[in-house]
MMTF fields as JSON, N, C-alpha, C and O atoms, coordinates in Angstrom:
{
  "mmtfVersion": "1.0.0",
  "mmtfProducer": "UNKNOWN",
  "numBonds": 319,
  "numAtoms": 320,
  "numGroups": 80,
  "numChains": 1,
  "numModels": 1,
  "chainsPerModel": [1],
  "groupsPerChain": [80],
  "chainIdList": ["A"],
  "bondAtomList": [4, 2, 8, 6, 12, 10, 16, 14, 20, 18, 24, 22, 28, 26, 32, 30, 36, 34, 40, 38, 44, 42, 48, 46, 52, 50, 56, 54, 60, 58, 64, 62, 68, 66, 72, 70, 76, 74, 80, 78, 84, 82, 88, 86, 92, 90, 96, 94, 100, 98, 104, 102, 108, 106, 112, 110, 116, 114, 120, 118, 124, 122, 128, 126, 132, 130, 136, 134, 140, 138, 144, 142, 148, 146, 152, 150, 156, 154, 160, 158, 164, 162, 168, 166, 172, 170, 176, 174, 180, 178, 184, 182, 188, 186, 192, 190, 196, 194, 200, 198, 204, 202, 208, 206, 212, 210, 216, 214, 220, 218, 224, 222, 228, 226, 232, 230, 236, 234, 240, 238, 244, 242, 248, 246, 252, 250, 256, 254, 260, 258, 264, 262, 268, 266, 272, 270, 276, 274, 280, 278, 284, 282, 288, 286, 292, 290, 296, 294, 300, 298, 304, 302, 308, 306, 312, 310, 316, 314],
  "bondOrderList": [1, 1, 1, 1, 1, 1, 1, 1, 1, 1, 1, 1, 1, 1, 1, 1, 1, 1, 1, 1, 1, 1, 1, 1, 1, 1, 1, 1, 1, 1, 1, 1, 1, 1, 1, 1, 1, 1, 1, 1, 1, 1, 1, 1, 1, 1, 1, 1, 1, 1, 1, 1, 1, 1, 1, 1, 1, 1, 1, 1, 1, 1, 1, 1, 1, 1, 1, 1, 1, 1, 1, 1, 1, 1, 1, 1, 1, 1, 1],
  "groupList": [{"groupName": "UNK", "atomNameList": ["N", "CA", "C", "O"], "elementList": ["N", "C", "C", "O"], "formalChargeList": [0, 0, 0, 0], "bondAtomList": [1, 0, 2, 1, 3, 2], "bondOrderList": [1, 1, 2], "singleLetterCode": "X", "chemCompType": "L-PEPTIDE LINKING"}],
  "groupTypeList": [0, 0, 0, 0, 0, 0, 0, 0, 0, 0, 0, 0, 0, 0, 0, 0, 0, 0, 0, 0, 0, 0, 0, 0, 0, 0, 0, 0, 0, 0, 0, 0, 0, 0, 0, 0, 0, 0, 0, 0, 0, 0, 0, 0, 0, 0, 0, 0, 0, 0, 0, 0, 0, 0, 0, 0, 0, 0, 0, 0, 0, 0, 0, 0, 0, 0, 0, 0, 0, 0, 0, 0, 0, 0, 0, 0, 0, 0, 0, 0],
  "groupIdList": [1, 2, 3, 4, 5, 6, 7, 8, 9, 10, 11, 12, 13, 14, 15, 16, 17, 18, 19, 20, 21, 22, 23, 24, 25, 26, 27, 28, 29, 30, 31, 32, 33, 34, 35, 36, 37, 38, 39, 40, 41, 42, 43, 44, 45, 46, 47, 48, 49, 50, 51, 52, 53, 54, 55, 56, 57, 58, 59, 60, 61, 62, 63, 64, 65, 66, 67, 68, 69, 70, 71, 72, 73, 74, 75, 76, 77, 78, 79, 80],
  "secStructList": [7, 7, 4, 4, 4, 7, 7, 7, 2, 2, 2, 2, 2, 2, 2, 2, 6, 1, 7, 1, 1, 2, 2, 2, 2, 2, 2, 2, 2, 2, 6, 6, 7, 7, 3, 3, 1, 1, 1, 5, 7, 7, 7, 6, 6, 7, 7, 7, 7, 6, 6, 7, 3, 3, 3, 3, 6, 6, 3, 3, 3, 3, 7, 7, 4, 4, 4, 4, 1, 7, 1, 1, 1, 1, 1, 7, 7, 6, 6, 7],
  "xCoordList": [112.208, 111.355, 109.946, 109.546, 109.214, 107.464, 106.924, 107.461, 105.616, 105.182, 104.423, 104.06, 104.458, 104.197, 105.45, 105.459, 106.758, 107.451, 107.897, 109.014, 106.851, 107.37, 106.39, 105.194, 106.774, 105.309, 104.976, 105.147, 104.655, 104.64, 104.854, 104.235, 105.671, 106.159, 104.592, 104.344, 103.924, 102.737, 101.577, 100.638, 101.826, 100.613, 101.495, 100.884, 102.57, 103.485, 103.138, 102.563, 103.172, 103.075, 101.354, 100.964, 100.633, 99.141, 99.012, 98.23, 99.813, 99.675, 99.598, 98.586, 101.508, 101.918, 100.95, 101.014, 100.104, 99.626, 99.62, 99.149, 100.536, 101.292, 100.229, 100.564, 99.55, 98.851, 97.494, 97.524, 96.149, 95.19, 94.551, 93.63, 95.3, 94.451, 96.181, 97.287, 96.057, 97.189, 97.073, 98.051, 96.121, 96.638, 97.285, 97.676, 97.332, 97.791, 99.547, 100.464, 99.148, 101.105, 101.703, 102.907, 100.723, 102.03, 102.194, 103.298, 100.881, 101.821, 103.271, 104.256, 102.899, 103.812, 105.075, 106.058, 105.133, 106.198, 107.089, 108.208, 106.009, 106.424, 107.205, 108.395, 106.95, 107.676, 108.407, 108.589, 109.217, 110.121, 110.529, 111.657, 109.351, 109.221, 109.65, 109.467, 109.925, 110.071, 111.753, 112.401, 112.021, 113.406, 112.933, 112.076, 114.028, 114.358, 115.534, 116.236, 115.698, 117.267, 118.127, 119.352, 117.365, 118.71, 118.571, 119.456, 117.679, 117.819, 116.787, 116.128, 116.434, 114.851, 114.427, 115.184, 113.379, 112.361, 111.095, 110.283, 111.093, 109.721, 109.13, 108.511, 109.204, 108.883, 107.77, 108.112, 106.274, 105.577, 105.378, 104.58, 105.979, 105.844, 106.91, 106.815, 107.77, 109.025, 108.793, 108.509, 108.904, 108.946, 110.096, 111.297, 109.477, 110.019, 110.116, 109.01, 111.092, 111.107, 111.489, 111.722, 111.598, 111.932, 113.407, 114.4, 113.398, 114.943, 114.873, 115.23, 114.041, 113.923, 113.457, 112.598, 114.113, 113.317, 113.049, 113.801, 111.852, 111.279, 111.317, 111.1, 111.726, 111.414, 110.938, 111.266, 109.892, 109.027, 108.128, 107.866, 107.929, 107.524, 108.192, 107.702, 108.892, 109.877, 109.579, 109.966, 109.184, 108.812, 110.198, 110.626, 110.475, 111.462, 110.48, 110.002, 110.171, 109.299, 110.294, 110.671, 110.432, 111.267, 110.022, 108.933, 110.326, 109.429, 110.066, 111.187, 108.618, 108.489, 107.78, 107.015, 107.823, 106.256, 104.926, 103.956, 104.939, 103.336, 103.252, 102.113, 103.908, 103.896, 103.256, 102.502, 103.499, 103.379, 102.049, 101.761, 101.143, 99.826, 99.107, 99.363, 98.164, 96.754, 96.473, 97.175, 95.802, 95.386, 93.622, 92.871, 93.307, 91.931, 91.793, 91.969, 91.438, 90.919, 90.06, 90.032, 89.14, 88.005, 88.556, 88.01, 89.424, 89.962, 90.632, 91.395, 91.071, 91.617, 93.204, 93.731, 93.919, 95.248, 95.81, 95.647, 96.923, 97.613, 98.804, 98.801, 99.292, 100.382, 99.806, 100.681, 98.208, 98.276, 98.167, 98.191],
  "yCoordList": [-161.759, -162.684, -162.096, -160.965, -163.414, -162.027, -162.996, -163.991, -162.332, -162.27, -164.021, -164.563, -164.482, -166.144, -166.827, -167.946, -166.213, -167.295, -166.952, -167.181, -166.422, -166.503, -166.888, -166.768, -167.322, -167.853, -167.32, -168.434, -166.566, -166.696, -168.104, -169.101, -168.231, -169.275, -170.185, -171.367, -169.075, -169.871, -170.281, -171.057, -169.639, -170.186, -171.511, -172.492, -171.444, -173.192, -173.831, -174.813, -173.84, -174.615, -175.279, -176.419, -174.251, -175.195, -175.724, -176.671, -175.212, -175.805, -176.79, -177.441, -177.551, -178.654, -179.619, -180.838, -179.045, -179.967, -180.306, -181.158, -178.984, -179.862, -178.487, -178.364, -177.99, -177.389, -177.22, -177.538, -176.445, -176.818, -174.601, -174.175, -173.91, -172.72, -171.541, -172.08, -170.395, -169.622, -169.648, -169.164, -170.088, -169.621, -171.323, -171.389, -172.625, -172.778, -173.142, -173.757, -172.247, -172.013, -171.168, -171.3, -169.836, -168.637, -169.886, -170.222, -170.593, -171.336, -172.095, -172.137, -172.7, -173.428, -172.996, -173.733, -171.805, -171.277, -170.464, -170.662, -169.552, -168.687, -169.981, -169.685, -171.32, -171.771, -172.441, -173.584, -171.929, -172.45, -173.759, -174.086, -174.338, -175.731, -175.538, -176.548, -174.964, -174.383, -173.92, -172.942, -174.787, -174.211, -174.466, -175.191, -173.378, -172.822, -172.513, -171.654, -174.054, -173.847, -174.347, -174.415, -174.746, -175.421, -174.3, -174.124, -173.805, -172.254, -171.791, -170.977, -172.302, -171.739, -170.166, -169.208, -170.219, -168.972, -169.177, -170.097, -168.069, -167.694, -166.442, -165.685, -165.889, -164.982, -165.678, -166.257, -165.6, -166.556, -165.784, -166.329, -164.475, -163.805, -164.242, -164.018, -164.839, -165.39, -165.958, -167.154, -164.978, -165.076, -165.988, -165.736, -167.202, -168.345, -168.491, -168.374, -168.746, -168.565, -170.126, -170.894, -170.756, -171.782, -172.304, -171.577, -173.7, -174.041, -174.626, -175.715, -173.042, -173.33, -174.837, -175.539, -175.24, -175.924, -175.546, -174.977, -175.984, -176.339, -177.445, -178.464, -177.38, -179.002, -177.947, -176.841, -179.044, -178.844, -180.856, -181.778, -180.711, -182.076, -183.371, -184.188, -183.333, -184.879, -184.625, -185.553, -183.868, -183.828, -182.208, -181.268, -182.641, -181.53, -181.251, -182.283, -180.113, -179.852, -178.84, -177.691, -179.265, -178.489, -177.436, -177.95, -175.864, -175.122, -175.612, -175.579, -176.053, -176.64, -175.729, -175.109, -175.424, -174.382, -174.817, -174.071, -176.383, -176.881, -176.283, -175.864, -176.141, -175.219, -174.011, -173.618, -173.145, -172.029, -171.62, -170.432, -172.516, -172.484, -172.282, -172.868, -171.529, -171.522, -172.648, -173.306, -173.476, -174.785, -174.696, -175.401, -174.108, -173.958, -172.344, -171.185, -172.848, -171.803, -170.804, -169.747, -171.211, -170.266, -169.493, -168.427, -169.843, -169.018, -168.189, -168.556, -166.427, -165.616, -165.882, -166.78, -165.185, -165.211, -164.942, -163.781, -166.059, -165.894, -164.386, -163.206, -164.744, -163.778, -162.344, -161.553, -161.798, -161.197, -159.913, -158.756],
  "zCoordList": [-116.622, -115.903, -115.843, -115.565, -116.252, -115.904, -114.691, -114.205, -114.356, -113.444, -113.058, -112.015, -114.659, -114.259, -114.325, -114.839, -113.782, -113.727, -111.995, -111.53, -111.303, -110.286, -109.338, -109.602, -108.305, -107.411, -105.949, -105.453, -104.891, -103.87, -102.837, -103.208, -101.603, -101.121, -100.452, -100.218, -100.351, -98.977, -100.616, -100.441, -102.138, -102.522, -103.22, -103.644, -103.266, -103.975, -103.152, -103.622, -101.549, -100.395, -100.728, -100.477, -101.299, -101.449, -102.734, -102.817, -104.204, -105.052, -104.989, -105.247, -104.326, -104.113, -103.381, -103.537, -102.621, -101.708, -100.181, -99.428, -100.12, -98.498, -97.362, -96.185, -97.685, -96.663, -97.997, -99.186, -96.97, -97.576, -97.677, -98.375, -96.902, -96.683, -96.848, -96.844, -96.941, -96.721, -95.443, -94.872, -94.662, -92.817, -92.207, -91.042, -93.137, -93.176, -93.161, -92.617, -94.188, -95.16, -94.328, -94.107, -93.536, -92.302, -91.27, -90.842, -90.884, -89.519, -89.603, -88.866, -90.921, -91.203, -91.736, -91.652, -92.304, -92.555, -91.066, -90.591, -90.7, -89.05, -88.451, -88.34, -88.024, -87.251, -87.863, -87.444, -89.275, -89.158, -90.152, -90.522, -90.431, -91.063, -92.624, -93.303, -92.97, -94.568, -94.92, -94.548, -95.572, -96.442, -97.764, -98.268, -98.279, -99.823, -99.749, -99.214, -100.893, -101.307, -100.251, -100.355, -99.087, -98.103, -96.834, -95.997, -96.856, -95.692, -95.305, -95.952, -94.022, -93.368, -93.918, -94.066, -94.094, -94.934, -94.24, -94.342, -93.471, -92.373, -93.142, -92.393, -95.044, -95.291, -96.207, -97.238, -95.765, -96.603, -97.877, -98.64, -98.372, -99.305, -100.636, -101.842, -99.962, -100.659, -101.728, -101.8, -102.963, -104.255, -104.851, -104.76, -105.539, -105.85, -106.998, -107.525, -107.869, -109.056, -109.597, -108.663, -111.027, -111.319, -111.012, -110.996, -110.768, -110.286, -108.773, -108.325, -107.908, -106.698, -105.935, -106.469, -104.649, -104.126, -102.642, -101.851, -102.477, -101.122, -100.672, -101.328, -98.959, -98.533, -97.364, -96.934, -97.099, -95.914, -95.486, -96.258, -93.832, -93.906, -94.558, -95.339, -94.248, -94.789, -96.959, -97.669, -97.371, -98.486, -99.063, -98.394, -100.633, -101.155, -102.554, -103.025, -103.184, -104.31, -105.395, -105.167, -106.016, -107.053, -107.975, -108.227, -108.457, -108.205, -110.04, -110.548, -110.596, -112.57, -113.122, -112.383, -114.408, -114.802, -114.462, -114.339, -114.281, -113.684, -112.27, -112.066, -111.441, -110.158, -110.318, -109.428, -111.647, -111.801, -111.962, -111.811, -112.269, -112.608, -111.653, -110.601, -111.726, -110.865, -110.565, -111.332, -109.839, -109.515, -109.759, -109.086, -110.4, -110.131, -111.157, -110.782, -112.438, -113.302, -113.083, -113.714, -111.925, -111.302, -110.174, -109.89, -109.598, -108.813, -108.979, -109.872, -108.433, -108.525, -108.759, -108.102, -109.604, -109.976, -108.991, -108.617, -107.917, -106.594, -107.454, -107.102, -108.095, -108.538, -109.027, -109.378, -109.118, -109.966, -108.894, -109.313]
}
């Protein structure tokens, strides 16, 4: 497995859309609002690999190689 097939949990949470900042993604993860795979995950470090899903907010995101991408070419590599 290399290092782009895996994602941190709080930077998928902004890929996807569903928060806008990483301080964001800890609130939302710390209390709780976040499963993977069916099983609350308060570790916003939680390395996510393909297959995975998240549901958070009435919303479920299956983790695709388009997930895997930077969202923004100018911005610093979340994984690197």
């Amino acid at each position: 497995m290399t290092e782009t097939e895996i994602i941190k949990l709080d930077q998928f949470l902004k890929v996807v859309g569903m928060v806008q900042s990483g301080g964001q993604a800890k609130l939302l993860i710390q209390a709780g609002e976040v499963k993977v795979n069916g099983s609350v995950e308060t570790r916003r470090g939680r390395k996510l690999v393909l297959g995975d899903r998240v549901a958070t907010m009435g919303n479920t995101f299956k983790v695709e190689p388009s997930t895997l991408q930077p969202p923004n070419a100018d911005e610093p590599n979340p994984w690197a």
